[in-house]
C-alpha positions as a LaTeX table, in Angstrom:
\begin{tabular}{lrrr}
\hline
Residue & $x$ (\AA) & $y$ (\AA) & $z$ (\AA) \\
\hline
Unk1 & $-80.66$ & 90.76 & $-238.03$ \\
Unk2 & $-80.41$ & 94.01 & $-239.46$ \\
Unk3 & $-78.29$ & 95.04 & $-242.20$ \\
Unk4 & $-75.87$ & 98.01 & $-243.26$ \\
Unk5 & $-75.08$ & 99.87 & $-246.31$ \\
Unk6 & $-71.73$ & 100.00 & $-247.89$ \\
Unk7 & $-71.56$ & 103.96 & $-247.57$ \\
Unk8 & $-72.25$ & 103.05 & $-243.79$ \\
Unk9 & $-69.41$ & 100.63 & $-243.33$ \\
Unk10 & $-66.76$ & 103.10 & $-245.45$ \\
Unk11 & $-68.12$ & 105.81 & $-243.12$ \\
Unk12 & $-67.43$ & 103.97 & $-239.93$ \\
Unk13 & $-64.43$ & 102.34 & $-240.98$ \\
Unk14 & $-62.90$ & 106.32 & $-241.54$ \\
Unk15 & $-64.32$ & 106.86 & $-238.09$ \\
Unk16 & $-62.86$ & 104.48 & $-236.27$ \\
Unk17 & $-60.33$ & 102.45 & $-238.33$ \\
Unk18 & $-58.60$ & 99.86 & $-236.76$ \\
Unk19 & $-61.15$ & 99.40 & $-234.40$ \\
Unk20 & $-63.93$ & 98.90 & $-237.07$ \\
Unk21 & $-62.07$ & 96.10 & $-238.08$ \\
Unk22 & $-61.77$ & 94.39 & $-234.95$ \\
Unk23 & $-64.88$ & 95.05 & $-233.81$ \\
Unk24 & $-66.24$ & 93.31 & $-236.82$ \\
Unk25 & $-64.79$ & 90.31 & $-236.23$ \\
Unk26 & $-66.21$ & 89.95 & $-232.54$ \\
Unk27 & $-69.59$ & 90.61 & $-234.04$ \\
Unk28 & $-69.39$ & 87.69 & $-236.75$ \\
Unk29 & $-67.89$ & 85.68 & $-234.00$ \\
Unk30 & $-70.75$ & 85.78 & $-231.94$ \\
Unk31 & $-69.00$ & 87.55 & $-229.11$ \\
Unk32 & $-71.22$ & 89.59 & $-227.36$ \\
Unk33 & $-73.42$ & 89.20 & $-225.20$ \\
Unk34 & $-76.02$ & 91.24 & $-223.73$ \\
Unk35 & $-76.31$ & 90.79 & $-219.62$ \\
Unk36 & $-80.21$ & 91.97 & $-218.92$ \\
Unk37 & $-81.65$ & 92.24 & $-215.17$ \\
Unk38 & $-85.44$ & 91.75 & $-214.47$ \\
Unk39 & $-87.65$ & 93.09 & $-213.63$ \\
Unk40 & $-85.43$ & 96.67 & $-214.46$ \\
Unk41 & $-84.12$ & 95.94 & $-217.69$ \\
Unk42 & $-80.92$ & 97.60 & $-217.07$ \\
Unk43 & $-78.46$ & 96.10 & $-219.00$ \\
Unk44 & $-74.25$ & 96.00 & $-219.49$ \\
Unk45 & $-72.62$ & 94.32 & $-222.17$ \\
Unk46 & $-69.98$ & 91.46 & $-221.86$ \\
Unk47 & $-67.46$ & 91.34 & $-225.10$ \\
Unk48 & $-65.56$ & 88.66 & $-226.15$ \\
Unk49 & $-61.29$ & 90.14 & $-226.62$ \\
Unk50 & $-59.56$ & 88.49 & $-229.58$ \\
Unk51 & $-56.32$ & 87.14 & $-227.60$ \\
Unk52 & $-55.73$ & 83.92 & $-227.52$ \\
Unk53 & $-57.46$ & 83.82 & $-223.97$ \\
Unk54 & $-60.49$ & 85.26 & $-225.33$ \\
Unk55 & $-60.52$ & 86.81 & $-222.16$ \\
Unk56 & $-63.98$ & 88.69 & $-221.78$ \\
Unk57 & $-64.77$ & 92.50 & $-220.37$ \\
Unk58 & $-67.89$ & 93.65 & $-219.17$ \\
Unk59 & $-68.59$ & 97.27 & $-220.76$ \\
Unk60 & $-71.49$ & 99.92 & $-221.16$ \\
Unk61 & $-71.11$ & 100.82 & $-225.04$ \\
Unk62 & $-71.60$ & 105.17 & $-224.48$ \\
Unk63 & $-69.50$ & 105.19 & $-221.51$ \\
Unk64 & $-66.83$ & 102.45 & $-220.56$ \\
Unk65 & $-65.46$ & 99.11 & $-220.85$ \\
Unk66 & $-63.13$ & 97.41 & $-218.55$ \\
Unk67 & $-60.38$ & 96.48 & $-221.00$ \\
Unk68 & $-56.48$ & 98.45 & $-221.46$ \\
Unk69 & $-57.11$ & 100.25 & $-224.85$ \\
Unk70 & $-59.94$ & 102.19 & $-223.12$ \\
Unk71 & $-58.02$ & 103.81 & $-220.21$ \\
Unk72 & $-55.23$ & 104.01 & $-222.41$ \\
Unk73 & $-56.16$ & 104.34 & $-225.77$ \\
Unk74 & $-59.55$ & 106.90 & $-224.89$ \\
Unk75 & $-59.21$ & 108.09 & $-221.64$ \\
Unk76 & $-55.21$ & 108.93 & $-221.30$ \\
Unk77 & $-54.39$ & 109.31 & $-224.64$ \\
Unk78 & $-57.62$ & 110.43 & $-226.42$ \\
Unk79 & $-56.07$ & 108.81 & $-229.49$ \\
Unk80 & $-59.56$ & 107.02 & $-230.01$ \\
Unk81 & $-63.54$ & 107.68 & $-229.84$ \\
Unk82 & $-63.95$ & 104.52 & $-228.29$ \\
Unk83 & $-62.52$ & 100.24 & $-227.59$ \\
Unk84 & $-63.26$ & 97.96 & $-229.79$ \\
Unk85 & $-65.07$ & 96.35 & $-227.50$ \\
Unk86 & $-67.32$ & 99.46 & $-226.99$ \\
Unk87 & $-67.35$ & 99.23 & $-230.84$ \\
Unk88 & $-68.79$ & 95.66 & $-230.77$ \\
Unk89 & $-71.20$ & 95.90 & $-228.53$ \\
Unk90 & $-72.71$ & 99.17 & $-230.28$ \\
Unk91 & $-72.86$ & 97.47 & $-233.89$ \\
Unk92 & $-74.11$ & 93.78 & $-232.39$ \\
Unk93 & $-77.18$ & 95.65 & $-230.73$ \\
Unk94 & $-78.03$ & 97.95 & $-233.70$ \\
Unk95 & $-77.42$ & 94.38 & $-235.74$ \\
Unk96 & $-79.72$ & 92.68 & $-233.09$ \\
Unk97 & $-76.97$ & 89.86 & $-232.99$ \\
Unk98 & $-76.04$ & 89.98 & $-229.28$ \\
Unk99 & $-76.61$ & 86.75 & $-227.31$ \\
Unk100 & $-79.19$ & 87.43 & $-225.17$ \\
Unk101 & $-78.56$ & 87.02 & $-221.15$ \\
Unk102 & $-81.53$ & 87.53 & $-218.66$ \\
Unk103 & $-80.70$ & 87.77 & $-214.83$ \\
Unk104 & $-82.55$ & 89.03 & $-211.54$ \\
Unk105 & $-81.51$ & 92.09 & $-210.63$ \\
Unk106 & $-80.07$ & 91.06 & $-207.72$ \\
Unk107 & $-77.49$ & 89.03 & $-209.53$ \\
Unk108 & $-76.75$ & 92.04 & $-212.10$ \\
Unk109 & $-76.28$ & 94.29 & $-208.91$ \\
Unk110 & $-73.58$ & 91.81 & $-207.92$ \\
Unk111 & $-71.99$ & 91.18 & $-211.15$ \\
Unk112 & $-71.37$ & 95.27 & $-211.01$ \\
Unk113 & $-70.16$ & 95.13 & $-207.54$ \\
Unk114 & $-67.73$ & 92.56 & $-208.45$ \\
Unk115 & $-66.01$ & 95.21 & $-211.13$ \\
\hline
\end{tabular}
C-alpha cells in the first residue's frame, strides 16, 4: 500500500471536506473494488455507500458515479468537486487498496449496459 503525508491529508481534507472524511472510511473499510475487463483493461470502479444497506454504485473516479450526491451535489448544484464515492475510489487506487475484480470484456460490456 502506499502511504500519504500529513500536509497531504490537511490539503485534501480543505479540498473536499466532508467528503474526505467519508471517503476515508470506505477506503479503511475495504469498500472498493476495482471491476477490470480482459483482454482491454478498461476498468470502472464499484464503491461501497455507508447506509445501512451498504448499497453499492458503480462509478468512473474523473467523470461520474451513479449515486444522488453526484447529480445533485456536483452536477445541479456544483456545491462539490466530486462524491465521495468518486473520492474513494481515487484515494484506494493511488493507495493500491482496491479489491481487485477481473472479468471478460464481454461481461464488463454488459455490466455497463445494465446502468
Amino acid at each position: 500500500m502506499g502511504a500519504v503525508t500529513d500536509e497531504q491529508l490537511s490539503i485534501l481534507h480543505f479540498l473536499f471536506g466532508k467528503n474526505f472524511e467519508r471517503a476515508t472510511r470506505i477506503v479503511d473499510q475495504r469498500g472498493v473494488k476495482k471491476i477490470s475487463g480482459e483482454p482491454s483493461g478498461r476498468s470502472i470502479f464499484q464503491v461501497v455507500g455507508e447506509s445501512r444497506r451498504k448499497e453499492e454504485y458503480f462509478c468512473f473516479p474523473e467523470s461520474y458515479c451513479a449515486c444522488y450526491s453526484f447529480f445533485y451535489d456536483v452536477v445541479n448544484r456544483a456545491e462539490q468537486l466530486c462524491c465521495k464515492h468518486q473520492l474513494a475510489a481515487r484515494l484506494a487506487a493511488s493507495l493500491r487498496s482496491c479489491r481487485e475484480v477481473k472479468i471478460s470484456d464481454e461481461q464488463l460490456a454488459f455490466l455497463l449496459s445494465e446502468l
